[in-house]
C-alpha positions in Angstrom: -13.1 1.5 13.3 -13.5 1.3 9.6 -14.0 -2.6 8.3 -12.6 -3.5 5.2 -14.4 -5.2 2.7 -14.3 -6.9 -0.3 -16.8 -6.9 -3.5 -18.4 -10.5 -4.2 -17.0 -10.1 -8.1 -13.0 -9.1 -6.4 -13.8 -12.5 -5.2 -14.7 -14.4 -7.5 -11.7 -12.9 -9.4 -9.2 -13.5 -7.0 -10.5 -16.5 -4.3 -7.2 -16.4 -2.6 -7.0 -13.0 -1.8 -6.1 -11.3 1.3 -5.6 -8.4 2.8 -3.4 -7.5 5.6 -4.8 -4.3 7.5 -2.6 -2.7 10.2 -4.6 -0.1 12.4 -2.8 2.4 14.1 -5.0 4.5 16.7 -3.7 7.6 19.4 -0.4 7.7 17.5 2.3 10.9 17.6 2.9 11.5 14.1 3.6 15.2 14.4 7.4 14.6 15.5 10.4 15.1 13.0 10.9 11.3 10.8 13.4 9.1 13.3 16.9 9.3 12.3 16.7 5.8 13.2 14.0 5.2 11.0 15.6 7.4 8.2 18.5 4.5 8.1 16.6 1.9 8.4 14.9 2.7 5.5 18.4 3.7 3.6 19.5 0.2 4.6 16.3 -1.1 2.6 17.0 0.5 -0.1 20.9 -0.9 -0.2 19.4 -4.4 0.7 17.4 -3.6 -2.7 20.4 -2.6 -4.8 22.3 -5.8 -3.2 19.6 -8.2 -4.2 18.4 -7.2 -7.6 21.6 -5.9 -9.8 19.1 -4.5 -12.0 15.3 -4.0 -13.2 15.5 -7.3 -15.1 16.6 -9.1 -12.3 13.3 -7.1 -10.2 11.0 -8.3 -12.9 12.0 -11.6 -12.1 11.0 -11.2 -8.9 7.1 -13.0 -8.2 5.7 -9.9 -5.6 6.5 -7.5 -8.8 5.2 -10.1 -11.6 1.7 -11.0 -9.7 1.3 -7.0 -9.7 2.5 -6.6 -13.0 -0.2 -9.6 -14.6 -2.7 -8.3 -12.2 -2.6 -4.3 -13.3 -2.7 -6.4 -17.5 -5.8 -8.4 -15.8 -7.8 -5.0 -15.4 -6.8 -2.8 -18.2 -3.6 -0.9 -16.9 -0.7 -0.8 -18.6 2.4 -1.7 -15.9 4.6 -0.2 -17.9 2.6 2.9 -17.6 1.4 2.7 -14.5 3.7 1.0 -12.4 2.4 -0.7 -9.0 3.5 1.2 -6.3 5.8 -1.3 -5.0 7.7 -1.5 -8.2 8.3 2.1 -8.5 9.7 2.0 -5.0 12.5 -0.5 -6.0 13.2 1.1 -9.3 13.9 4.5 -7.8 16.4 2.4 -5.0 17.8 0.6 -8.3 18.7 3.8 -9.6 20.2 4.8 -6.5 17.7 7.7 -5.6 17.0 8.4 -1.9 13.4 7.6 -0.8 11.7 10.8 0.1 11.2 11.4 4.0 7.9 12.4 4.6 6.4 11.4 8.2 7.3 8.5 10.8 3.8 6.5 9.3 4.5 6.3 5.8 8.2 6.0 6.1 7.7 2.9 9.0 5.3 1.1 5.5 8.5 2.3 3.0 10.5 0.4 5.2 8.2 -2.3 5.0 7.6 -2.5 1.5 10.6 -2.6 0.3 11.4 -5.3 3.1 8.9 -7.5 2.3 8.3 -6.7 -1.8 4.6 -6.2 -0.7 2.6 -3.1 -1.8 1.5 -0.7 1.1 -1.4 1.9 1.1 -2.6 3.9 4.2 -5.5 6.6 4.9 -6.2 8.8 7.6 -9.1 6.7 9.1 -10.6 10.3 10.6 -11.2 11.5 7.0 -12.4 7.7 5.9 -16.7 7.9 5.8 -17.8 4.4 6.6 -15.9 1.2 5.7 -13.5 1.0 2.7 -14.8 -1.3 0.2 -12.2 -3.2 -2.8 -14.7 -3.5 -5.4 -14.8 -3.1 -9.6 -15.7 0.5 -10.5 -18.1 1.2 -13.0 -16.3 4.1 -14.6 -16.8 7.2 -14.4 -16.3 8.6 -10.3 -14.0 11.2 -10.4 -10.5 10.3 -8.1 -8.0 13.3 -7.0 -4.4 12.1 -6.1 -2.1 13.4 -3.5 -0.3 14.9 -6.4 -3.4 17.3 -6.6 -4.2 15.1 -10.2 -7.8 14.5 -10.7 -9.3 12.1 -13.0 -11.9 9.8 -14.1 -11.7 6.2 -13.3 -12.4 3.0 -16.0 -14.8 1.0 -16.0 -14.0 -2.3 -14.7 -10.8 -0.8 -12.3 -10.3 -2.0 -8.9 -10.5 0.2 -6.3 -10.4 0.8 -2.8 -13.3 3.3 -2.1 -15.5 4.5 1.3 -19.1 5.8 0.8 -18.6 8.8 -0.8 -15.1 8.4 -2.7 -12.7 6.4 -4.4 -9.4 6.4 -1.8 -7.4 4.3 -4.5 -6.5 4.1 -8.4 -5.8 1.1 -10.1 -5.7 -1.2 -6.9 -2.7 0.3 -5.5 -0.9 2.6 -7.8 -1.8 5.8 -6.2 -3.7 7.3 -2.6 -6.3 9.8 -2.6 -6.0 13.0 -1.4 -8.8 13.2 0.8 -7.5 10.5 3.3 -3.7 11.5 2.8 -1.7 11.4 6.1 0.4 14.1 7.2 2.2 14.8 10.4 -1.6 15.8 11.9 -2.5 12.2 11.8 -3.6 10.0 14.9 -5.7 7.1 13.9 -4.5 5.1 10.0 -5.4 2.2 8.5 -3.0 0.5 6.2 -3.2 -2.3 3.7 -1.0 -4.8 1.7 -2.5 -7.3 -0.3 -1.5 -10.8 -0.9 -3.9 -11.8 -4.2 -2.7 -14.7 -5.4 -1.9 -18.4 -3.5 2.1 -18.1 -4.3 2.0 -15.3 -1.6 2.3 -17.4 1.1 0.1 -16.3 4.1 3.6 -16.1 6.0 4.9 -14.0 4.3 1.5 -11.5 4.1 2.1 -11.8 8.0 5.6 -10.7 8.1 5.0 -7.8 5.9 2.6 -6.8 8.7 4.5 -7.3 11.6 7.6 -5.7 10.3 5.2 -2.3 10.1 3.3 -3.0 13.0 6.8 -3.4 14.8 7.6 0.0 13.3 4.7 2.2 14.7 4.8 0.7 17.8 8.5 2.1 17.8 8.7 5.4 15.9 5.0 6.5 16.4 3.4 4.7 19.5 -0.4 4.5 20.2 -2.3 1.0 19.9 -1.7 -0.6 16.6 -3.4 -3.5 15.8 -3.9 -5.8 13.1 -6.2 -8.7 11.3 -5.9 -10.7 7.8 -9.2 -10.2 5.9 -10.0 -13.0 3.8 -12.9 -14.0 1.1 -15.9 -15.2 3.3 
């Protein structure tokens, strides 16, 4: 099982960190997305449109500002580079559909945009050793799922395994080496609760509510733990 672990200077940064981690192992990915799980996820994109009229009323919102001063923190530009679960509730704001991709990244969708918390997953098979949330030191090449391929900052958080970086900018965007498709059977996923005003009940409903989603949609043995600063 791959531990996840955190850099001494992430913690000194952020001493209230933590990071819920959801693994899934043995699941059935391979079947067509739930229509069940398709209107679940349409429903959280309504419940979106009902609470926040529009993107000043998001912005308001403390899961998208903690994101938003945290990406300013480390050198990214939020306007730029939006944090992932921001770009998720714009796209619902302006009424877009949600792409469908596979019953494990829709089920963390769903529970994102339920619980205003950012989600990131990796095929744990294609994960070498433990994934580490450290500073990078600029210059280690990162290849999105989008097929993009750049060079990271110095001073960027990432989330990164032995050999390669698996995330940019914290959570803006997954690597393409541990992307999961419809082949996947054993995942690790992660939402981050960085700051104290993230109450560690809601960090642990953000979990459940996916957890309770795999079990349903994808099946296996899902698991999960809260990894906080030792």
């Amino acid at each position: 099982m791959n531990n996840v672990k955190i850099s001494k200077e992430i913690s000194l940064k952020y001493p209230a960190l933590r990071i819920g981690c959801i693994h899934l192992v043995e699941g059935n990915n391979a079947r067509e997305v739930s229509t069940e799980l398709v209107d679940f996820q349409r429903y959280a994109e309504e419940l979106i449109r009902s609470n926040f009229e529009n993107v000043e009323k998001l912005n308001e919102s403390l899961f998208i500002q903690v994101w938003k001063q945290i990406y300013r923190d480390n050198g990214t530009k939020p306007s730029k580079y939006r944090p992932t679960v921001e770009a998720l509730c714009r796209r619902a704001l302006k009424n877009q559909k949600l792409p469908i991709i596979n019953n494990i990244v829709n089920s963390y969708i769903v529970g994102s945009l339920k619980s205003l918390m950012p989600y990131g997953g990796y095929d744990a098979e294609k994960v070498e050793g433990d994934i580490h949330l450290r500073f990078s030191e600029g210059g280690e090449i990162f290849e999105g799922i989008d097929g993009t391929k750049f060079e990271t900052f110095a001073g960027e958080v990432v989330y990164a395994d032995a050999k390669d970086i698996l995330t940019s900018r914290w959570n803006y965007r997954d690597s393409a080496k541990a992307m999961i498709t419809r082949t996947t059977k054993n995942v690790i996923l992660l939402t981050e609760a960085p700051v104290e005003s993230i109450e560690d009940e809601h960090l642990q409903f953000a979990v459940d509510h996916v957890k309770t989603l795999l079990n349903r949609f994808v099946g296996g043995n899902v698991s999960s733990a809260i990894v906080e600063i030792s």
